[in-house]
C-alpha positions in Angstrom: 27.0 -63.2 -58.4 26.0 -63.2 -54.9 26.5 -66.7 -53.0 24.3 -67.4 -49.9 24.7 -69.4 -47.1 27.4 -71.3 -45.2 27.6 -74.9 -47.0 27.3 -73.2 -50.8 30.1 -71.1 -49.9 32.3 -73.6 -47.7 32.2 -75.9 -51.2 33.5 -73.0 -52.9 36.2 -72.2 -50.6 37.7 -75.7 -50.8 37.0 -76.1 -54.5 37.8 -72.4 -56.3 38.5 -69.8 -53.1 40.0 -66.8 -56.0 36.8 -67.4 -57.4 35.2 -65.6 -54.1 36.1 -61.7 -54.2 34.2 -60.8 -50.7 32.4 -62.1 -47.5 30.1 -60.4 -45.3 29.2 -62.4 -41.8 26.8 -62.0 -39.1 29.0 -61.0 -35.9 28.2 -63.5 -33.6 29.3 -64.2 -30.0 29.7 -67.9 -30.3 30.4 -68.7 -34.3 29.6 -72.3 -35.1 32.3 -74.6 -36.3 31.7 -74.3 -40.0 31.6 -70.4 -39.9 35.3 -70.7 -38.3 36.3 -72.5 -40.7 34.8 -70.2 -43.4 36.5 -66.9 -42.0 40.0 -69.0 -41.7 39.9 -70.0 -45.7 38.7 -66.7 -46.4 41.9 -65.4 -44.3 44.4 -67.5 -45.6 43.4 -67.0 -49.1 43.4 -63.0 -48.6 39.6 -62.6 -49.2 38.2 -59.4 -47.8 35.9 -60.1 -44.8 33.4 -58.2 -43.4 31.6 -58.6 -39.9 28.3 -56.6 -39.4 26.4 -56.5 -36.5 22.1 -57.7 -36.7 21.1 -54.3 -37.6 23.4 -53.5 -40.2 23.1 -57.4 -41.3 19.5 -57.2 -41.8 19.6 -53.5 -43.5 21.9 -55.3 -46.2 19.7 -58.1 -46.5 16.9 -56.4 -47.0 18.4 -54.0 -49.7 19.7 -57.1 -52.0 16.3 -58.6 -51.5 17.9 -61.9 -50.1 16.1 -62.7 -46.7 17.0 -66.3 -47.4 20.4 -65.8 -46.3 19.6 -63.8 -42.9 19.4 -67.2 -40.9 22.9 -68.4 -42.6 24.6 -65.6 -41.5 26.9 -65.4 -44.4 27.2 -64.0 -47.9 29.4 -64.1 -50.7 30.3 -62.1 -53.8 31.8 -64.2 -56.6 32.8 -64.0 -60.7 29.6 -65.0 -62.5 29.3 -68.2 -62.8 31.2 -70.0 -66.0 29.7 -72.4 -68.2 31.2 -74.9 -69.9 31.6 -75.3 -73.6 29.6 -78.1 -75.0 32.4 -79.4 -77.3 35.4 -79.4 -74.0 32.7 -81.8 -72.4 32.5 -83.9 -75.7 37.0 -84.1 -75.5 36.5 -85.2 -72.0 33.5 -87.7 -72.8 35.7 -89.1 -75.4 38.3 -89.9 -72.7 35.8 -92.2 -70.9 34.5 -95.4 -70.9 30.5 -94.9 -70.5 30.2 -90.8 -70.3 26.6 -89.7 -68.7 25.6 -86.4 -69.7 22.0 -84.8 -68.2 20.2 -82.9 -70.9 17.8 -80.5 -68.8 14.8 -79.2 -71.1 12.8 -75.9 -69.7 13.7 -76.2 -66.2 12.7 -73.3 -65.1 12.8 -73.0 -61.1 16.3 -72.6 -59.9 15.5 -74.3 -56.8 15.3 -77.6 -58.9 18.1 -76.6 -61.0 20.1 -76.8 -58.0 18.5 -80.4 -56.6 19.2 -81.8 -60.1 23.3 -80.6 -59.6 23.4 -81.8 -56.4 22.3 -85.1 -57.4 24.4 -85.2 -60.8 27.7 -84.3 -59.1 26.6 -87.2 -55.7 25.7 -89.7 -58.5 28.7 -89.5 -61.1 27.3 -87.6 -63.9 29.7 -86.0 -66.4 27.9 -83.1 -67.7 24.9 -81.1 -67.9 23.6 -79.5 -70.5 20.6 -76.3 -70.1 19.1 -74.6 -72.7 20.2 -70.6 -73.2 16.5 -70.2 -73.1 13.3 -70.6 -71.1 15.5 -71.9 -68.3 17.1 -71.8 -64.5 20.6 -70.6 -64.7 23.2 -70.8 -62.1 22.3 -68.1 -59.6 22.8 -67.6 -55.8 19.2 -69.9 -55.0 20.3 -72.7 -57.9 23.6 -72.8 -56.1 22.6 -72.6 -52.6 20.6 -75.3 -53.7 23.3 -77.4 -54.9 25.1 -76.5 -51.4 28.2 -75.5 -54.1 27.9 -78.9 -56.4 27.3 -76.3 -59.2 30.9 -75.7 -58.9 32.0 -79.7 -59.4 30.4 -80.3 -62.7 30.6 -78.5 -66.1 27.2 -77.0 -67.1 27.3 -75.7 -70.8 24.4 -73.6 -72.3 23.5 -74.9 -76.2 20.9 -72.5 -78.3 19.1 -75.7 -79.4 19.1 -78.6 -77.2 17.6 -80.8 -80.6 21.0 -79.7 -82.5 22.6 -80.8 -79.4 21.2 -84.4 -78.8 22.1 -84.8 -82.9 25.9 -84.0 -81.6 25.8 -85.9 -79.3 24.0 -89.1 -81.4 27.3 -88.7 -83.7 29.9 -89.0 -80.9 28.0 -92.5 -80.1 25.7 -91.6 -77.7 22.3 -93.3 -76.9 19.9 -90.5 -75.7 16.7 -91.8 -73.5 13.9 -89.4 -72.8 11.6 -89.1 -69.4 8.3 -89.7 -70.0 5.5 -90.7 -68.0 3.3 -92.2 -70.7 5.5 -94.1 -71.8 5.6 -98.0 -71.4 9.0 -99.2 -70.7 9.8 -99.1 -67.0 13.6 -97.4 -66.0 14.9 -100.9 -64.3 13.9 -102.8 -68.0 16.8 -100.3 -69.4 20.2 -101.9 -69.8 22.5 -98.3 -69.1 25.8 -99.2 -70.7 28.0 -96.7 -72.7 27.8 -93.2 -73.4 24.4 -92.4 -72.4 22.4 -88.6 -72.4 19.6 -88.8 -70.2 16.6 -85.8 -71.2 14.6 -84.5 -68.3 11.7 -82.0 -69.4 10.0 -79.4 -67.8 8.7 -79.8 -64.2 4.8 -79.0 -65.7 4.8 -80.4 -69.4 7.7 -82.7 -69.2 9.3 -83.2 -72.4 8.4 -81.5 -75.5 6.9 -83.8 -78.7 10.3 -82.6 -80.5 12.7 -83.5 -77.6 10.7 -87.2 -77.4 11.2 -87.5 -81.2 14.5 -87.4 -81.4 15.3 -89.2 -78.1 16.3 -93.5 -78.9 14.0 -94.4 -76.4 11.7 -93.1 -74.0 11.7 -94.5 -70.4 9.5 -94.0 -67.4 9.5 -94.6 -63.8 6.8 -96.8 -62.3 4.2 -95.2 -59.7 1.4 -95.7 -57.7 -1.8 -94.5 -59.4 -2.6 -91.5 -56.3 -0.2 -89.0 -58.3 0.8 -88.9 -61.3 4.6 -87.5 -61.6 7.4 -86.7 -59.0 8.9 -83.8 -58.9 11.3 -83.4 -61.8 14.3 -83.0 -59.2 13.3 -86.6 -57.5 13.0 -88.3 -60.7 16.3 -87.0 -62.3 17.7 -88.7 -59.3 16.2 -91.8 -59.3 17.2 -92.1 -63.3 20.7 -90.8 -62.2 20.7 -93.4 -59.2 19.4 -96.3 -61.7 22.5 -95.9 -63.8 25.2 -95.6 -60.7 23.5 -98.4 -59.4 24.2 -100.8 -62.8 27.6 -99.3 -63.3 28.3 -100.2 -60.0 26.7 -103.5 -59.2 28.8 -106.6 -58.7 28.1 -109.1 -61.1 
């Protein structure tokens, strides 16, 4: 899997550098700090590093179709990305005093994929949880998005995120849904032990199924002008909701 850009693959570097089999950098007079720091990690852990002059940095660019990466003026090759298994994050859960797991339904663009990580690893989520189908995976943009987060939290893949939320029901979680029609406002929500929030598509938002078998179905309250956010911003502001009661002094 190709990794793109300097922050994505500094995270990775400090997290999991043997995950990183090659780097290929813009050769630059004057590297920036962070680039410096990249091509030292990269040294001390042994990772083969390769300096290419503009020409020969574009060329390759432009080959693997990345342009997105020529102003970053760094790329990495790493092992696909691993997901988790759903019932490792259920023995962890089980360890914890009020788990939060992120159920993401048909979210399909990989840039908010990668928002929605970001946010779950800043924001003390435990787990997420993507559909094997009609879905972002973990790819150089969802992970370039994250700026490497994608590497801090266990992601599993389930067949049947309906079969899932029923798992999850029997280890004691409560399950609340996303939905913009719905009456009960996300600060009317008490947020207190093992919780699954379910965020749905960034067009259709949840499915009727999903909704059904969700415990209860919150919304966030908006002016009348538009009438959603973007499903990365609103993931955040349910994930932020639920850091902020966990963490409130009382």
């Amino acid at each position: 899997m190709l990794i793109i850009g300097k922050n994505p693959i500094y995270e990775v570097l400090k997290q999991n550098p043997k995950d990183l089999n090659k780097l290929i950098l813009l050769k630059t007079v004057k590297p920036e700090k962070k680039l410096k720091e990249i091509v030292d990690i990269a040294q001390q852990n042994k990772i083969n590093t390769l300096f290419l002059n503009k020409d020969q940095f574009l060329k390759y660019f432009k080959s693997k179709n990345k342009s997105e990466g020529i102003a970053q003026g760094v790329i990495g090759f790493m092992k696909d990305f691993e997901y988790a298994e759903m019932r490792d994050i259920l023995d962890k859960c089980k360890k914890m005093k009020s788990p939060l797991l992120l159920l993401l339904d048909n979210i399909t663009d990989p840039q908010n994929l990668g928002a929605i990580v970001r946010s779950a690893v800043c924001l003390g989520a435990d787990g997420i949880v993507i559909p094997r189908h009609n879905s972002a995976e973990i790819n150089h943009t969802s992970m370039k998005a994250s700026s490497g987060a994608a590497n801090m939290i266990p992601i599993a893949k389930e067949i049947n995120l309906t079969n899932t939320i029923r798992t999850l029901k029997q280890h004691g979680f409560f399950i609340i849904g996303a939905d913009s029609n719905t009456n009960k406002l996300i600060y009317e929500e008490k947020f207190e032990g093992p919780i699954a929030i379910v965020m749905g598509s960034e067009g259709a938002g949840l499915r009727p199924v999903m909704k059904q078998n969700c415990d209860q179905l919150i919304r966030i309250p908006m002016m009348a002008k538009i009438d959603s956010l973007n499903v990365s911003v609103s993931t955040a502001i349910f994930l932020y909701e639920v850091f902020r009661q966990k963490n409130v002094k009382k």
